[in-house]
C-alpha positions in Angstrom: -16.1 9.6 8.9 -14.7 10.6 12.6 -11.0 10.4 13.2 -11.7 8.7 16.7 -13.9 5.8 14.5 -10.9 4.7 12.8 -9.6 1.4 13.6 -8.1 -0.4 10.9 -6.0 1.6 8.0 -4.3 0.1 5.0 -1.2 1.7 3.6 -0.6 0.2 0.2 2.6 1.6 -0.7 4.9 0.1 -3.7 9.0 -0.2 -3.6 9.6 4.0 -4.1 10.7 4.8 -0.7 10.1 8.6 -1.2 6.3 8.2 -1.9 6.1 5.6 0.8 7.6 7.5 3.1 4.7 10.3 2.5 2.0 7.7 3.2 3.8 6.3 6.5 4.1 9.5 8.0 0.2 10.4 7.6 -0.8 6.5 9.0 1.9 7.2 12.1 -0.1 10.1 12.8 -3.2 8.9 12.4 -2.2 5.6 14.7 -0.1 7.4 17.3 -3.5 10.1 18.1 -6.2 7.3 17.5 -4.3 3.8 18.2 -5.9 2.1 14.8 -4.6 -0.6 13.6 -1.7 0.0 10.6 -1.3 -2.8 7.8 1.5 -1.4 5.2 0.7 -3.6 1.9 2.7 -3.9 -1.0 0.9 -5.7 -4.1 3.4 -7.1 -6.9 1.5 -7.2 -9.9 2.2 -11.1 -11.6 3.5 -9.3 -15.4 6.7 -8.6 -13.3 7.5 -11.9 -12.0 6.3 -14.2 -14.7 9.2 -15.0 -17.4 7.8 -15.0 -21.4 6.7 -18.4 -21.3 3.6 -17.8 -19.1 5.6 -19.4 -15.7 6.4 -17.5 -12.7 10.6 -17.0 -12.0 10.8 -17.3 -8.7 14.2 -15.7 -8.5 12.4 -12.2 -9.7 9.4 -13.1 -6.9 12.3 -13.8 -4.4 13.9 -10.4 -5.1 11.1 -8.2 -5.3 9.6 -9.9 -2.2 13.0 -9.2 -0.5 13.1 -5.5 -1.8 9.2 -5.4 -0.9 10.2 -6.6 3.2 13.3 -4.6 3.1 11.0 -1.5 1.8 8.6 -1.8 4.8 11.7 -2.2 7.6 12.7 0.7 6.8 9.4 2.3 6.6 8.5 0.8 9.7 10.2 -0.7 12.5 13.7 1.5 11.7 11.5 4.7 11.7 10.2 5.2 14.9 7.1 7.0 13.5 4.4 4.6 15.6 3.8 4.8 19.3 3.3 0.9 19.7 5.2 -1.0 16.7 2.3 -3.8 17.6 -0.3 -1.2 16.3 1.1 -2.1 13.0 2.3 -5.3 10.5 3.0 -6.1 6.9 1.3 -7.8 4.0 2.5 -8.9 0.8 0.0 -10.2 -1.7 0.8 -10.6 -5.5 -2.2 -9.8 -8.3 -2.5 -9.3 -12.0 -4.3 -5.7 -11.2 -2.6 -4.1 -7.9 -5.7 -1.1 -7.6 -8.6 -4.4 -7.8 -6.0 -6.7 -4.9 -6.1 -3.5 -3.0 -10.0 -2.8 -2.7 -10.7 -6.7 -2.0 -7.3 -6.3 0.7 -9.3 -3.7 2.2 -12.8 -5.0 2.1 -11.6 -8.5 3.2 -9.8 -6.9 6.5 -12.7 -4.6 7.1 -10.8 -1.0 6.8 -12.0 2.2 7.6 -9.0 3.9 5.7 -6.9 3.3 2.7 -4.1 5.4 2.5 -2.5 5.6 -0.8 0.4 7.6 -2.8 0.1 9.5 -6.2 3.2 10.3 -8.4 2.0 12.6 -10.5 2.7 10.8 -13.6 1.4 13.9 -15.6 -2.1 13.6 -17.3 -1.4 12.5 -20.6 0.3 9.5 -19.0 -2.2 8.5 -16.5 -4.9 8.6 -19.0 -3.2 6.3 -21.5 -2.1 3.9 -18.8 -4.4 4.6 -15.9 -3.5 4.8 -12.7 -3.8 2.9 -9.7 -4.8 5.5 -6.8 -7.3 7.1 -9.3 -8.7 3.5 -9.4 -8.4 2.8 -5.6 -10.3 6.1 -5.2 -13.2 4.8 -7.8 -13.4 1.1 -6.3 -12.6 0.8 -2.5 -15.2 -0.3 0.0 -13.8 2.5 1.8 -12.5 5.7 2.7 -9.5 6.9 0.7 -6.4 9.5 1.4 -4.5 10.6 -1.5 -0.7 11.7 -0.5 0.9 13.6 -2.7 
């Protein structure tokens, strides 16, 4: 795939600022020399909001949500990294399996890129638990960019 055929990139970035930030600064670049479309996407996986009963606590949804939006201000509109801050926008979706609410995000929108972080959770650990890049990679309906 061209760099100049680009025109709609997904950053799914969770609430770590530092690998976030990683991802952000490749998409700015990416936007700011091509003018693609930017959506940063956080998923919050449901196990995290639902309390042991089976029903969702909205309190938890209500915070994460919040830390989710404050996450992508900062990422975004207080960064300055983007040309045109209309070239970009925000989505928050929540899913029992973040990689599979990712690939559909992405084939449901149409992307040409999916930018995603890796932690480097050591091998033992990723194998045990899997690992949602390493999935994205597998299952997206389209390109992928790893940031280490």
């Amino acid at each position: 795939m061209q760099v100049d055929g680009i025109k709609r990139v997904v950053v799914a970035v969770d609430l770590s600022m530092e690998h976030a930030k990683r991802c952000i600064q490749f998409a700015s670049q990416l936007a700011n020399a091509t003018g693609c479309e930017t959506i940063v996407l956080t998923v919050i996986e449901n196990s995290k909001i639902v309390d042991t009963e089976g029903r969702v606590d909205y309190l938890k949804l209500q915070r994460m949500e919040g830390e989710a939006k404050s996450v992508h201000e900062a990422l975004v509109v207080n960064s300055n990294l983007f040309t045109f801050q209309n070239m970009i926008k925000s989505e928050f979706l929540k899913s029992d399996d973040i990689a599979d609410a990712i690939c559909e995000y992405c084939g449901n929108v149409d992307a040409d890129l999916v930018i995603v972080g890796r932690r480097g959770i050591g091998f033992l650990k990723e194998v045990l638990l899997g690992s949602v890049s390493e999935k994205v990679l597998k299952n997206s309906p389209c390109s992928v960019m790893v940031v280490k």
